[in-house]
ROKOL-430521 format. One record per atom (N, C-alpha, C, O): x negated, y negated, z; residue number from 1; atom name. Coordinates in pm, whole numbers, padded with zeros to 5 digits. Example, Ala and Ser with C-alpha at 12.3 -4.5 7.8 and 13.67 -1.06 7.14 Angstrom:
// residues 2
       x       y       z    k   a
  -01319   00569   00780    1   N
  -01230   00450   00780    1  CA
  -01320   00330   00780    1   C
  -01424   00332   00846    1   O
  -01285   00225   00708    2   N
  -01367   00106   00714    2  CA
  -01290  -00003   00787    2   C
  -01341  -00114   00804    2   O
// end
This chain:
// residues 79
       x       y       z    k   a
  -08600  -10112   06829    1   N
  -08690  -10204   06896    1  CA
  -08808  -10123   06953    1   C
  -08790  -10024   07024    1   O
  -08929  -10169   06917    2   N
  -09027  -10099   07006    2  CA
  -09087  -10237   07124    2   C
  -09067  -10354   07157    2   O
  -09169  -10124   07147    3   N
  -09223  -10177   07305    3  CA
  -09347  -10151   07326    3   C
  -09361  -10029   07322    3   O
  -09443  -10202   07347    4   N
  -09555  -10153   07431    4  CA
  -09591  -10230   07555    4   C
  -09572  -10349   07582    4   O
  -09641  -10143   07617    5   N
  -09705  -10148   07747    5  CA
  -09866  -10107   07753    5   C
  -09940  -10030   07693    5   O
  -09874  -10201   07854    6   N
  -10062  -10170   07876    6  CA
  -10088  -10197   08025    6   C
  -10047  -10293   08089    6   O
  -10169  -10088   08070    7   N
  -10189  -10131   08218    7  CA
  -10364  -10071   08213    7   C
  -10421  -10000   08130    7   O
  -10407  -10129   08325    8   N
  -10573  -10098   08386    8  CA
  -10521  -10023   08500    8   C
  -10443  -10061   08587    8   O
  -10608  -09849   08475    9   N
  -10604  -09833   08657    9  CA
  -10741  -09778   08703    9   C
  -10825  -09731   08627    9   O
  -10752  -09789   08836   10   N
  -10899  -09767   08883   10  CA
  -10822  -09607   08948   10   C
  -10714  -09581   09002   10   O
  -10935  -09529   08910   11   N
  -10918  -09425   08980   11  CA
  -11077  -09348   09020   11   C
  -11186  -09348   08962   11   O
  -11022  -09281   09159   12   N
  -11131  -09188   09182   12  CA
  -11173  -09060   09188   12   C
  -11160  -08978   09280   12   O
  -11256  -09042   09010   13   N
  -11306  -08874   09010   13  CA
  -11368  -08803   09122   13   C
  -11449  -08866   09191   13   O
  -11344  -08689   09148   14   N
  -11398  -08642   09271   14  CA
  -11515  -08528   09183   14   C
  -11497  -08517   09062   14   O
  -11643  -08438   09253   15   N
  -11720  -08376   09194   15  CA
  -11627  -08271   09049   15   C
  -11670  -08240   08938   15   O
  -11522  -08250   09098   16   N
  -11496  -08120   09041   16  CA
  -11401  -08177   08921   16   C
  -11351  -08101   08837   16   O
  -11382  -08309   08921   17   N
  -11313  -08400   08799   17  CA
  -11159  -08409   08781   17   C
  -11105  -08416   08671   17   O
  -11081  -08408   08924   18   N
  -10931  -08471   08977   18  CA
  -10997  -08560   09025   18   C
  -11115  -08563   09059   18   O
  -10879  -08669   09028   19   N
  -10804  -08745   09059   19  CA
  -10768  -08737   09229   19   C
  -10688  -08658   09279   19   O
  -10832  -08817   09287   20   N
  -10820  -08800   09416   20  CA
  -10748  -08955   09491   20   C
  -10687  -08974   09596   20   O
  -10781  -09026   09404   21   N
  -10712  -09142   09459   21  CA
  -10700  -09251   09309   21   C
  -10773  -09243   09211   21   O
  -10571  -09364   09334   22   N
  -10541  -09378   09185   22  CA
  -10466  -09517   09234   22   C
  -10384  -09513   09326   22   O
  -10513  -09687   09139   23   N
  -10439  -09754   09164   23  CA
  -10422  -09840   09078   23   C
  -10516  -09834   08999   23   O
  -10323  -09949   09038   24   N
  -10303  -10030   08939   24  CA
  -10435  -10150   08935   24   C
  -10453  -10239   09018   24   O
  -10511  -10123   08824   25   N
  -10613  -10270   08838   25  CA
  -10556  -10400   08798   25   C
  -10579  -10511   08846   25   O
  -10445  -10354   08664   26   N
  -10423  -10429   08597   26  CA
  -10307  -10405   08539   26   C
  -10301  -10309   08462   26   O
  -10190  -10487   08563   27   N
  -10034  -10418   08546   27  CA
  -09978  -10441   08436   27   C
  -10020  -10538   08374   27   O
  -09836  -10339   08360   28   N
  -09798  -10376   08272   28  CA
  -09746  -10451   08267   28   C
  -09703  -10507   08166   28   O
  -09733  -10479   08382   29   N
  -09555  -10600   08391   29  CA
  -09458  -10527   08445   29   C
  -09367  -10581   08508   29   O
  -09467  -10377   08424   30   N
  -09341  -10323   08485   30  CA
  -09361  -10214   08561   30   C
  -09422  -10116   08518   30   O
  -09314  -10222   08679   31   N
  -09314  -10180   08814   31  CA
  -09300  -10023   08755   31   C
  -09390  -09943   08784   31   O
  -09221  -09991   08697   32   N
  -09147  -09843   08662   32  CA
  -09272  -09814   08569   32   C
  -09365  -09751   08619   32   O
  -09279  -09845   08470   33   N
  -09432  -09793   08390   33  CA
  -09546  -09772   08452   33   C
  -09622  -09683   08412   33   O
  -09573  -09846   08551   34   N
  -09682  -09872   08625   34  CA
  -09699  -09742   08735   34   C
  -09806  -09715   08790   34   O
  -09576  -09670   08756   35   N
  -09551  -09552   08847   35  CA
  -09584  -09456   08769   35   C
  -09666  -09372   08807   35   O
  -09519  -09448   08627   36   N
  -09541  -09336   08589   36  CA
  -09684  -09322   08483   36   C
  -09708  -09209   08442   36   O
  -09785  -09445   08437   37   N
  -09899  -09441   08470   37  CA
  -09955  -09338   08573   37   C
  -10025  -09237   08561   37   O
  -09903  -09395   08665   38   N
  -10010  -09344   08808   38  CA
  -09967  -09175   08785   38   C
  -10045  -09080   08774   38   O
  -09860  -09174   08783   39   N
  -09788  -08980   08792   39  CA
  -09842  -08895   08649   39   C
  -09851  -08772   08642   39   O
  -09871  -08976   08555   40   N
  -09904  -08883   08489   40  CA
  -10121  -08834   08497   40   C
  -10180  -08726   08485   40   O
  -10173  -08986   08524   41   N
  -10304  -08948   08560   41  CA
  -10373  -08864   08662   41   C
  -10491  -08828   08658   41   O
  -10264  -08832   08772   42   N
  -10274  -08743   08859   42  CA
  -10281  -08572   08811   42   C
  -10323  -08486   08888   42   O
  -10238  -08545   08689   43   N
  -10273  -08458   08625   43  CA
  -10346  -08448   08526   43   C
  -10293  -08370   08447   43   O
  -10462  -08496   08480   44   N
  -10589  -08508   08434   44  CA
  -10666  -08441   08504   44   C
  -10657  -08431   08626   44   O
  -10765  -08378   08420   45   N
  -10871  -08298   08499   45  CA
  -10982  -08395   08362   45   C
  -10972  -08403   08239   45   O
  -11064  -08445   08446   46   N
  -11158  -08527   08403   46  CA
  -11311  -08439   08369   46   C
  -11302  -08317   08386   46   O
  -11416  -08480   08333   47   N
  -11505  -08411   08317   47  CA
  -11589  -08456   08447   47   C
  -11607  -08578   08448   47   O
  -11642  -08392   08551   48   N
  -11736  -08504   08653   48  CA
  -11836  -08570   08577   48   C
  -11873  -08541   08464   48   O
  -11867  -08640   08635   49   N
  -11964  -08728   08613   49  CA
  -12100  -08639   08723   49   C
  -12094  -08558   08816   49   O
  -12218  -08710   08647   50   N
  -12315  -08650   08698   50  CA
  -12468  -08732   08709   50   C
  -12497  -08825   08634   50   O
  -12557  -08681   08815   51   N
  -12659  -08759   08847   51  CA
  -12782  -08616   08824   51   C
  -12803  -08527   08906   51   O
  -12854  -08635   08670   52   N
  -12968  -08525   08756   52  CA
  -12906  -08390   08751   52   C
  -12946  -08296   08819   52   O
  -12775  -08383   08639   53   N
  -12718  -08252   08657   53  CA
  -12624  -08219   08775   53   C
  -12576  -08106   08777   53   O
  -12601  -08285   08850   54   N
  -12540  -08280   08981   54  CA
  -12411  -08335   08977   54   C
  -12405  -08454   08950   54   O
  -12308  -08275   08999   55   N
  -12167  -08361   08963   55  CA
  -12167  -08489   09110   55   C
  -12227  -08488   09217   55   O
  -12094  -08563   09061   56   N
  -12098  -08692   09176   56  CA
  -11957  -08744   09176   56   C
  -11907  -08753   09064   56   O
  -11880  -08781   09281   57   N
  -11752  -08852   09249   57  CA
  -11757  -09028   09250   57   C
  -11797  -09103   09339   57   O
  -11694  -09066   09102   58   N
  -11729  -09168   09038   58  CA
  -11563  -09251   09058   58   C
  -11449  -09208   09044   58   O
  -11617  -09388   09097   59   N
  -11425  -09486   09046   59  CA
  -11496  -09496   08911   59   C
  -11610  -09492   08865   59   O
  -11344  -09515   08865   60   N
  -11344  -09543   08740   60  CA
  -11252  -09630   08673   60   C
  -11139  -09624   08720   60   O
  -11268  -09715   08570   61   N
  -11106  -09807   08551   61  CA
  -11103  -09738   08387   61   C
  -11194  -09724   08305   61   O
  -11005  -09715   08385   62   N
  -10881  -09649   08273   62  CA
  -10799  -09722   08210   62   C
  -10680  -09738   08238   62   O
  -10878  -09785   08094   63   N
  -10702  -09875   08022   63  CA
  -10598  -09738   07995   63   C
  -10621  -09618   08007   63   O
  -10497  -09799   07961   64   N
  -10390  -09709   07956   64  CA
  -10268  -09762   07871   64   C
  -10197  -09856   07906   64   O
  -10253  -09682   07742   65   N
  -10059  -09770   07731   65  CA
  -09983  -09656   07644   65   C
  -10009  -09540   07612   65   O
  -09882  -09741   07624   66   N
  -09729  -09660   07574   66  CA
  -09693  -09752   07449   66   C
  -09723  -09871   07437   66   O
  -09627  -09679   07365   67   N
  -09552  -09734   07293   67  CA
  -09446  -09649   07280   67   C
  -09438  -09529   07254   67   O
  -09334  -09767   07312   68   N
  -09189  -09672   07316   68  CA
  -09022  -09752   07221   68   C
  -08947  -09850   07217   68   O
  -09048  -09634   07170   69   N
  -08903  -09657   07025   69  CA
  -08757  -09687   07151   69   C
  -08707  -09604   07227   69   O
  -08740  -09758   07142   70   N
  -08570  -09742   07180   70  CA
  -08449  -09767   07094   70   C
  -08408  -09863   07030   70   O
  -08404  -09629   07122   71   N
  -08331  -09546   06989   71  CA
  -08184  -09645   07024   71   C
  -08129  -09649   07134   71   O
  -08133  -09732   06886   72   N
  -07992  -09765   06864   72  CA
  -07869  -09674   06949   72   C
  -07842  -09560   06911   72   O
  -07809  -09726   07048   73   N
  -07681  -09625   07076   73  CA
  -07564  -09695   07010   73   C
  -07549  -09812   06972   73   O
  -07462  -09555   07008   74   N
  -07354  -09616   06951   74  CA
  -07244  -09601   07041   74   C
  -07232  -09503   07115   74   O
  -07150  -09713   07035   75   N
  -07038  -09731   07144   75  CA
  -06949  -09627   07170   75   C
  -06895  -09591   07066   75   O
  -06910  -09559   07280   76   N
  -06842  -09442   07284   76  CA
  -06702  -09505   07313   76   C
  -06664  -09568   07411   76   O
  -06653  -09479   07224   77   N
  -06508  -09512   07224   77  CA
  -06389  -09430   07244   77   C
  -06344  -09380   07141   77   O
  -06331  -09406   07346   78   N
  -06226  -09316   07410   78  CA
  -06097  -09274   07273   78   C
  -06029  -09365   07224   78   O
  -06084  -09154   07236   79   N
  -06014  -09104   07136   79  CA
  -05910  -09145   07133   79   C
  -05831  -09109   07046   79   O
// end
């Protein structure tokens, strides 16, 4: 079975291009995806944005998604 997920998040580049603040615009539906969205964009190093050559800290909204296989298990049955 696969799966996808899609979420919007607004986040804010700072001059030097982290992630300084980070939030759901637009959810997948699932609370748990939606966390680890947020945990993995916190490690992005973005390019700044700039005015005039001048880096500037910019919000920004970020679509975002997953697609995830979930692998068949098989019944563990006591020997």
């Amino acid at each position: 079975m696969v799966q996808n997920r899609s979420a919007t998040l607004s986040l804010y580049v700072t001059e030097d291009g982290t992630v300084k603040k980070s939030h759901i615009h637009k959810t997948s539906g699932s609370f748990q995806t939606d966390r680890v969205f947020l945990r993995i964009v916190q490690t992005v190093q973005f390019q700044p944005a700039n005015i005039n050559g001048v880096p500037v800290p910019v919000w920004i909204v970020l679509p975002v998604s997953v697609t995830m296989k979930e692998e068949p298990t098989q019944p563990n049955f006591p020997s």
